[in-house]
BATOR-807511 format. One record per residue (C-alpha): residue number from 1; x, y, z; chain. Coordinates in pm, whole numbers. Example, Ala and Ser with C-alpha at 12.3 -4.5 7.8 and 13.67 -1.06 7.14 Angstrom:
residues 2
<site num="1" east="1230" north="-450" up="780" chaine="A"/>
<site num="2" east="1367" north="-106" up="714" chaine="A"/>
end
This chain:
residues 169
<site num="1" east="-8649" north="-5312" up="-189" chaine="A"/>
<site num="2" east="-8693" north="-5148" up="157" chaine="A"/>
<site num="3" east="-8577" north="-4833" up="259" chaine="A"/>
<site num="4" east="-8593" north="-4583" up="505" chaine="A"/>
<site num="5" east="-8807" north="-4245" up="427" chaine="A"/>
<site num="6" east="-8793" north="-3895" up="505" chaine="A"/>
<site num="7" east="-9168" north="-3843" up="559" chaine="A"/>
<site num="8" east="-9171" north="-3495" up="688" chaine="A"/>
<site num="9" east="-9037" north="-3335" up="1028" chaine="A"/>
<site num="10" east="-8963" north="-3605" up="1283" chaine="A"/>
<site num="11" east="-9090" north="-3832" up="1068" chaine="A"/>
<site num="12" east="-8946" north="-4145" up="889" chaine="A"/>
<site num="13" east="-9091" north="-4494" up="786" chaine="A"/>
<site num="14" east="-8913" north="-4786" up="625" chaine="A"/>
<site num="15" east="-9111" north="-4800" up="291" chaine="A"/>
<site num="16" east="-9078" north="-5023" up="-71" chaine="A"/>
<site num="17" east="-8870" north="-4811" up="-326" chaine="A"/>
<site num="18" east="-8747" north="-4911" up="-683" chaine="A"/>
<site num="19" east="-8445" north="-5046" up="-674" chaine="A"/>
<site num="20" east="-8160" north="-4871" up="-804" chaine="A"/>
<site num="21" east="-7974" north="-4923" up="-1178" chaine="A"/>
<site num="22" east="-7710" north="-4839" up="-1381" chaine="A"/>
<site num="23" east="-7761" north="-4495" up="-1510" chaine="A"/>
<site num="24" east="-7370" north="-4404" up="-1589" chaine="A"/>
<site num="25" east="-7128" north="-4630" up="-1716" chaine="A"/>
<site num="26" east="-6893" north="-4585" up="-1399" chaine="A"/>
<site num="27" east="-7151" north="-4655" up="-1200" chaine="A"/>
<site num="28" east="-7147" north="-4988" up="-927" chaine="A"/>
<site num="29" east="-7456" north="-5122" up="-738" chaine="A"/>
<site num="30" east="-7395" north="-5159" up="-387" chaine="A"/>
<site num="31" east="-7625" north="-5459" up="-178" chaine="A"/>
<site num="32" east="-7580" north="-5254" up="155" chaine="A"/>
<site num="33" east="-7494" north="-5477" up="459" chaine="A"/>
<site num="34" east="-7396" north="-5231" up="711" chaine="A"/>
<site num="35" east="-7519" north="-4850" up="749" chaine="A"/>
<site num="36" east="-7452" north="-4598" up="1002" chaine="A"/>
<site num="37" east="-7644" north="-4285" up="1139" chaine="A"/>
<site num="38" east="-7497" north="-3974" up="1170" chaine="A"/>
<site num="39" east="-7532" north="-3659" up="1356" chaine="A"/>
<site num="40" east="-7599" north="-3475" up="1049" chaine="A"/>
<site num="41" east="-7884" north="-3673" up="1006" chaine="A"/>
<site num="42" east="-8045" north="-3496" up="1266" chaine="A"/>
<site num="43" east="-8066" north="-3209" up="1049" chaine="A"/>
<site num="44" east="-8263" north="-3392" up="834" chaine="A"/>
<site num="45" east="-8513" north="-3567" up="1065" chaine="A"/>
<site num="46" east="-8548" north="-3253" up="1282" chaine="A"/>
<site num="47" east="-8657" north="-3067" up="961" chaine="A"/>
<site num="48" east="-8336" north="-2789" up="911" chaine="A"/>
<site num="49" east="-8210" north="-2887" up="602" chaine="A"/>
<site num="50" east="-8397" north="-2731" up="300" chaine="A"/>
<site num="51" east="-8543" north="-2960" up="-31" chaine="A"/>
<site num="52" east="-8641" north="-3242" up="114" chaine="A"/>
<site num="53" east="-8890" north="-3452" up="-7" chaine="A"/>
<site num="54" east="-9172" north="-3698" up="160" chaine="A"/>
<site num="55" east="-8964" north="-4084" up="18" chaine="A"/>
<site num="56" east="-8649" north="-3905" up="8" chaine="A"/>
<site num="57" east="-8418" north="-4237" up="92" chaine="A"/>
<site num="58" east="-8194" north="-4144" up="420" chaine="A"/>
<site num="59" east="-7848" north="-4252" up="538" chaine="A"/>
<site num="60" east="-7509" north="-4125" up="377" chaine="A"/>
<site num="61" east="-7241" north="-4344" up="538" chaine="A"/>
<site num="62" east="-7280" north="-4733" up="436" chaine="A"/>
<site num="63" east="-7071" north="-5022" up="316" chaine="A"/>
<site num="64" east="-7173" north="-5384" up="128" chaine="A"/>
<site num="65" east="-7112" north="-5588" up="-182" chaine="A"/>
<site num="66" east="-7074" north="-5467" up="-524" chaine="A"/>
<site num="67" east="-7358" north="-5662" up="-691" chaine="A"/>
<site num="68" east="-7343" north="-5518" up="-1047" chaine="A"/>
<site num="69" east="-7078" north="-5250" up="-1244" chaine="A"/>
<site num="70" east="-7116" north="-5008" up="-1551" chaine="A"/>
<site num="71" east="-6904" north="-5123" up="-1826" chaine="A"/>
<site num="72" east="-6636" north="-4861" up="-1771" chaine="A"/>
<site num="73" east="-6517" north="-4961" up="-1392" chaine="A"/>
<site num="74" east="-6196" north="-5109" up="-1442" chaine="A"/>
<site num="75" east="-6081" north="-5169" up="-1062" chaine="A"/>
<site num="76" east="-6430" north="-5294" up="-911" chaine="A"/>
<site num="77" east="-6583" north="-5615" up="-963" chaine="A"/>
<site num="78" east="-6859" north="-5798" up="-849" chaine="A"/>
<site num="79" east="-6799" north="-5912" up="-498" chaine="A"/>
<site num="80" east="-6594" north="-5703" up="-373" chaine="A"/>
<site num="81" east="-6700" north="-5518" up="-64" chaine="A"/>
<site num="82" east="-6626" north="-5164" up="11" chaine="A"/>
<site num="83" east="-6697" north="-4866" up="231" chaine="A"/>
<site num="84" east="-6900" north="-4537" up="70" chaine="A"/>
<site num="85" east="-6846" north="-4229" up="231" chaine="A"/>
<site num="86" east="-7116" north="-3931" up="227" chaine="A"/>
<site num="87" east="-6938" north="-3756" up="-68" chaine="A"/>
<site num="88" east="-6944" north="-3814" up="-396" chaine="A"/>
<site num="89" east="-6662" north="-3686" up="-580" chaine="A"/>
<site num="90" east="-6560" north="-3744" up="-994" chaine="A"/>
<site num="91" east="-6239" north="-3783" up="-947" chaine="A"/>
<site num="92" east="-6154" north="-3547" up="-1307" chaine="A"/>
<site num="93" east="-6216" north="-3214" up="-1210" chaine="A"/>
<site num="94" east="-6002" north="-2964" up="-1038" chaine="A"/>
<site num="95" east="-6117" north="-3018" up="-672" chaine="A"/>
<site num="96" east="-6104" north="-3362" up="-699" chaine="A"/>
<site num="97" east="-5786" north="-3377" up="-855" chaine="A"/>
<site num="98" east="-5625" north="-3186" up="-557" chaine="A"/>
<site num="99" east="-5815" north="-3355" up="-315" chaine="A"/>
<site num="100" east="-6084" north="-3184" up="-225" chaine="A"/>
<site num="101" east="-6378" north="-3433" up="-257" chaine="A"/>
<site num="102" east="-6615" north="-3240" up="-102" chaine="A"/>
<site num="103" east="-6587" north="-2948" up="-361" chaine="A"/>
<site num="104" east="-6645" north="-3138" up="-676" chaine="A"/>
<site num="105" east="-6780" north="-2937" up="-968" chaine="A"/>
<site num="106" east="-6951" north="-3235" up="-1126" chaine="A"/>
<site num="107" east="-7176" north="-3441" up="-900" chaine="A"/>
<site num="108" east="-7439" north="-3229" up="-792" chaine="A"/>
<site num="109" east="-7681" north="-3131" up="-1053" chaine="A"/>
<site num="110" east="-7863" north="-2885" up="-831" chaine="A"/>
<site num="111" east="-7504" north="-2693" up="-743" chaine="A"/>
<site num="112" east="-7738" north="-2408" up="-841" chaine="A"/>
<site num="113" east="-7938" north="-2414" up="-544" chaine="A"/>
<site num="114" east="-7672" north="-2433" up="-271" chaine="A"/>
<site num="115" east="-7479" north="-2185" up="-480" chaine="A"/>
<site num="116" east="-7826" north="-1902" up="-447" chaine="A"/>
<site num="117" east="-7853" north="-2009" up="-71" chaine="A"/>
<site num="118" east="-7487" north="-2063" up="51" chaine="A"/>
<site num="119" east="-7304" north="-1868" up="-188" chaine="A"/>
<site num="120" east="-7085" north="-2140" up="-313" chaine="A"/>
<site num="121" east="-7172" north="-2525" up="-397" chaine="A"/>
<site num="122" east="-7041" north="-2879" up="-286" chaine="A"/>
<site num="123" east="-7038" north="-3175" up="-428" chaine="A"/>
<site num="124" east="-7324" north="-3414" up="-437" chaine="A"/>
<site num="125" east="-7417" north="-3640" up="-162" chaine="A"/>
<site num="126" east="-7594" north="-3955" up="-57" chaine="A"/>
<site num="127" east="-7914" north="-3970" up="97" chaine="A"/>
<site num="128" east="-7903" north="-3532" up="192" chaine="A"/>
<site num="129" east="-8163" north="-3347" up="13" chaine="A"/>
<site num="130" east="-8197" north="-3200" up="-316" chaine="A"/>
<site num="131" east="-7978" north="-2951" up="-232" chaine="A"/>
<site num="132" east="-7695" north="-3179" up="-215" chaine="A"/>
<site num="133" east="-7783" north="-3363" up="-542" chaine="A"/>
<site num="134" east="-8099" north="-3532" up="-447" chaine="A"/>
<site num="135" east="-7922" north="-3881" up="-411" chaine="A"/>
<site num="136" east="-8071" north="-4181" up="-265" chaine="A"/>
<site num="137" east="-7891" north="-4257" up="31" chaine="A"/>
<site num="138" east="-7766" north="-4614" up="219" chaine="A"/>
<site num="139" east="-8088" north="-4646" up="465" chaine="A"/>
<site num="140" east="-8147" north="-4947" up="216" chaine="A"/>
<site num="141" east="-8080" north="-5267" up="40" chaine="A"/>
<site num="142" east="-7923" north="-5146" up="-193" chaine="A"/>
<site num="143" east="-7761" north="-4805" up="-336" chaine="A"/>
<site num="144" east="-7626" north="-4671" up="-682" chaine="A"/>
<site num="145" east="-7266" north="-4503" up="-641" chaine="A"/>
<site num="146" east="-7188" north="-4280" up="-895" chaine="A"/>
<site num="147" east="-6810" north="-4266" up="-1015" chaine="A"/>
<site num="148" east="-6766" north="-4567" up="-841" chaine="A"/>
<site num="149" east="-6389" north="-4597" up="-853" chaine="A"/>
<site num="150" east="-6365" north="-4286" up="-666" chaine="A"/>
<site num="151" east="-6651" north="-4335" up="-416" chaine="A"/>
<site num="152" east="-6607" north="-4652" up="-334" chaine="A"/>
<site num="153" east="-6287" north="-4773" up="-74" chaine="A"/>
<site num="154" east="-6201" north="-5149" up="-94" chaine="A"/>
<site num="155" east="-6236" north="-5311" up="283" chaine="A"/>
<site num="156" east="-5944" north="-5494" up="170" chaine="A"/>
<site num="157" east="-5749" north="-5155" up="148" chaine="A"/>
<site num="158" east="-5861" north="-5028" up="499" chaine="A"/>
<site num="159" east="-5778" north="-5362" up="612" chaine="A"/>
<site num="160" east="-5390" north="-5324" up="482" chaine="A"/>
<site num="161" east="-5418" north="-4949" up="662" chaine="A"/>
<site num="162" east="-5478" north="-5074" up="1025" chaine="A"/>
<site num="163" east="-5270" north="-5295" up="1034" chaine="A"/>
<site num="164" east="-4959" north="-5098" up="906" chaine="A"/>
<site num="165" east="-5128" north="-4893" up="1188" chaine="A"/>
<site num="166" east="-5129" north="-5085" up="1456" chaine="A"/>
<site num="167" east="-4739" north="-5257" up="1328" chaine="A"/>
<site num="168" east="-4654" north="-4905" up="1429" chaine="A"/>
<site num="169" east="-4786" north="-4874" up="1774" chaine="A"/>
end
């Protein structure tokens, strides 16, 4: 598959990559049809985030088509499109179970690291560094989302959301 590549300081090139697989039974496979760059991923391209690596796959914010699911996602099928924010989150552990996505305690293996230069640790995220969990991110074809269930939002759910919304304008 193609993908876009951190190749060092200012520079990126859309390469060929493996494609991504099943490596957790709540896992889903996303085909990626729409991707969006972010500020953040300035950072990145302009070199000040730490632990990257030359084919590092870029882009944290995407949506698409759930193309294949581990055997223990329940909600998710095949088809069904969603939106996949930045964070991954587990949904089990204490921050996730009040909310706080962005603190999870179980999806970034190199916590570690950000713990020695930050002083505390996040949760993993897609397509930011090492530091952050060294996930490939949606600058691609496709994407694997850990903890799918959690990570990935229906369209048919934001859908219901604007227009309650906009019935209340």
């Amino acid at each position: 598959m193609k993908a876009l590549c951190w190749k060092g300081k200012n520079k990126v090139q859309v390469e060929r990559v493996d494609e991504p697989s099943i490596l957790n039974p709540r896992d889903a496979i996303i085909r990626i049809t729409r991707t969006a760059i972010c500020g953040s991923d300035l950072h990145l391209y302009d070199g000040y985030i730490p632990t990257m690596e030359p084919g590092d796959v870029l882009g944290h914010e995407f949506m698409g088509e759930v193309v294949e699911t581990g055997p223990e996602l329940k909600k998710l099928k095949r088809g069904d499109r969603v939106v996949v924010p930045f964070t991954i989150a587990c949904g089990q552990c204490y921050y996730c179970k009040h909310d706080l996505w962005s603190a999870c305690d179980n999806t970034n293996p190199n916590a570690w690291m950000m713990e020695k230069l930050y002083g505390y640790s996040g949760s993993g995220l897609f397509g930011y560094s090492h530091l952050m969990g060294g996930y490939a991110g949606g600058q691609a074809q496709f994407a694997r989302v850990p903890f799918a269930e959690v990570g990935c939002i229906p369209a048919s759910w934001l859908r219901k959301i604007a227009t309650s919304t906009l019935e209340t304008l």
